[in-house]
N, C-alpha and C positions, 0 to 999 in steps of 0.2 A: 498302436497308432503309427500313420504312417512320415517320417520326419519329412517337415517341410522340405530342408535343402536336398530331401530327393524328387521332388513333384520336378515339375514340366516348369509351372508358371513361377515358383520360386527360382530355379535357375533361370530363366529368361529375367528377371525381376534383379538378380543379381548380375547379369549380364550387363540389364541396362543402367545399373548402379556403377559401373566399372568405367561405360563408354562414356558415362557422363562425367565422370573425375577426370577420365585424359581430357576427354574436350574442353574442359574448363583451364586446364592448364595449358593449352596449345592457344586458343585463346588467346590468355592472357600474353603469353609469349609473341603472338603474332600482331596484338595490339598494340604494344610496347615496341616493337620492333617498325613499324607502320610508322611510327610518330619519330622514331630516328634516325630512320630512312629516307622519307621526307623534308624533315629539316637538313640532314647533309647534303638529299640530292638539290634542294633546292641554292643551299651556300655552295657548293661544288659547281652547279648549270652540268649535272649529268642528267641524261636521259635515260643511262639503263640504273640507276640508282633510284630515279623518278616511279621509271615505271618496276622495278622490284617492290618499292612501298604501297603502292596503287596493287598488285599483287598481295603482301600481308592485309594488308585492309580487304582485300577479295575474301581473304579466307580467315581475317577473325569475322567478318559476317557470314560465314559461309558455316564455321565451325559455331555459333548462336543460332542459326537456323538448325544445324545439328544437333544439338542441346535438345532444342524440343522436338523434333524427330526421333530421338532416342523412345520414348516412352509411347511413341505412335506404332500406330498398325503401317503393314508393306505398302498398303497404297497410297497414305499418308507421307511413309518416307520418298516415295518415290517422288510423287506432288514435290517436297524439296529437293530432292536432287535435280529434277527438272528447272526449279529456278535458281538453283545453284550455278547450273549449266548455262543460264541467262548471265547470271553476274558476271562469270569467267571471260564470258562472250564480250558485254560490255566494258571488260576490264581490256581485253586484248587489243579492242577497237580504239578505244582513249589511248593506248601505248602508240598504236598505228599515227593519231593525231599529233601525238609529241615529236615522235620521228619526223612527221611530214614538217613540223613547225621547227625543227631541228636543220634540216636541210634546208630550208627556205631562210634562217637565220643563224647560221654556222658558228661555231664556238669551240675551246679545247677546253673540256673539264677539267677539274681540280682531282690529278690521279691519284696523292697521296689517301685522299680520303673517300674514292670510291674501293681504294686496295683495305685501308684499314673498316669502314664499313661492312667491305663487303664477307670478310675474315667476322667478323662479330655477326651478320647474317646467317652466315655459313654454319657458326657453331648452333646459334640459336634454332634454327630449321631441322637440323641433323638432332639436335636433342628432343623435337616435336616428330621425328621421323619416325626416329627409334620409341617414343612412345604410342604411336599409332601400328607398330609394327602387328603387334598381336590382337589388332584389331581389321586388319585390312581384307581379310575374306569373311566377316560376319554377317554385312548386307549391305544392301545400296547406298543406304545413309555415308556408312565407316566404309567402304570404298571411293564413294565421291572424295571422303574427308582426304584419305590415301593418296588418290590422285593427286587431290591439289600439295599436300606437303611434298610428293614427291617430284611433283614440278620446279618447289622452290628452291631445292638444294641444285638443280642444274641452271636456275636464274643465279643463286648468290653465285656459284662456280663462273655463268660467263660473267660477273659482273667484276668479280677479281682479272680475270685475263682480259676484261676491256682493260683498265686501270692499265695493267703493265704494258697495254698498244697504244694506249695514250701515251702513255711514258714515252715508248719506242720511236712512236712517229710524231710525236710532238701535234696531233692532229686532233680534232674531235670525231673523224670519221668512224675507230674502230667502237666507240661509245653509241655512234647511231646504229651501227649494225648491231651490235649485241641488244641495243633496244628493239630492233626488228625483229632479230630472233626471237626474244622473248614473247614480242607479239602473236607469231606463229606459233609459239607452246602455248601460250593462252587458248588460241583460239581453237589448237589443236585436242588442246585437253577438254574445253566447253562442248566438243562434238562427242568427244568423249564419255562425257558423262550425261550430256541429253540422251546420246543414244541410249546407253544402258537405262538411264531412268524410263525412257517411252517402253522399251522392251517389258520393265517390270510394272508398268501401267496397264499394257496390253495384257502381260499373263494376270495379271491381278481381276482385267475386265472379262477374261475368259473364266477365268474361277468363277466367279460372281452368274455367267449367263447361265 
């Protein structure tokens, strides 16, 4: 008889047993991270701290939509990577609003603690990095997931080098611009990942005719 872990559907089966234990722990890591992000940006009055947490919250719901894509069929995960690509979108757009409400009401953040925040960010992101690593060419689902971790390690990084421009210029300017940037990988990455999802809807609806 033929042993299950050589069939097709057993290793697919074991695949999706794998993706689902990273995701559960990147998750939890980016939930946790969300709620202390938050509170420091909001004790600080930083805006790229602000919008970095608005970002973990993107992607512990983005990484629970993942979860139950895991065990779905291609046109199913696509379906969520396309509203994934919705949330990214509307996360980038709320960053843009902070900014705008940041210039219209100016302020110098609290640098000591978007530098120490953003170093605990940093490690945490890079530890959900390296665990999605060996998952990021599987399929739509665990690439969208991909993209978003690896957007967050270049949000914690500007979010250390605002801190030390705040420091330098005693201003809150370099803290709105790192918020802008940020904006623009959001929104960068939401095109991103639409696109790819509509692509794999298309081939999925070409299968099908």
């Amino acid at each position: 008889m033929t042993d299950c872990c050589s069939d097709k559907e057993c290793a697919i089966e074991a695949l999706r047993a794998r993706q689902g234990a990273t995701l559960k722990i990147v998750l939890v890591i980016n939930a946790v991270m969300f709620v202390v992000e938050l509170t420091s940006g909001l004790l600080a009055r930083s805006t790229a701290l602000l919008s970095d947490s608005l970002d973990n919250l993107g992607d512990a719901l983005t990484y629970g939509l993942s979860l139950y894509a895991v065990s779905r069929g291609a046109r199913s995960k696509a379906k969520v990577a396309l509203f994934k690509g919705g949330l990214i979108m509307a996360a980038g757009l709320f960053v843009l609003g902070q900014v705008l409400y940041g210039v219209l009401h100016p302020g110098v953040p609290v640098f000591e603690t978007m530098g120490i925040v953003g170093l605990v960010a940093l490690a945490a992101n890079a530890t959900c990095l390296a665990l999605l690593w060996k998952h990021r060419t599987e399929d739509v689902n665990m690439s969208s997931v991909w993209e978003c971790s690896r957007n967050d390690i270049a949000s914690n990084i500007s979010v250390f080098v605002a801190a030390g421009a705040v420091w330098l210029t005693q201003s809150g300017w370099p803290d709105l611009v790192v918020g802008f940037a940020l904006a623009c990988l959001l929104l960068r990455s939401a095109m991103i990942v639409s696109a790819r999802a509509l692509r794999e809807l298309r081939g999925s609806a070409l299968k099908a005719a």
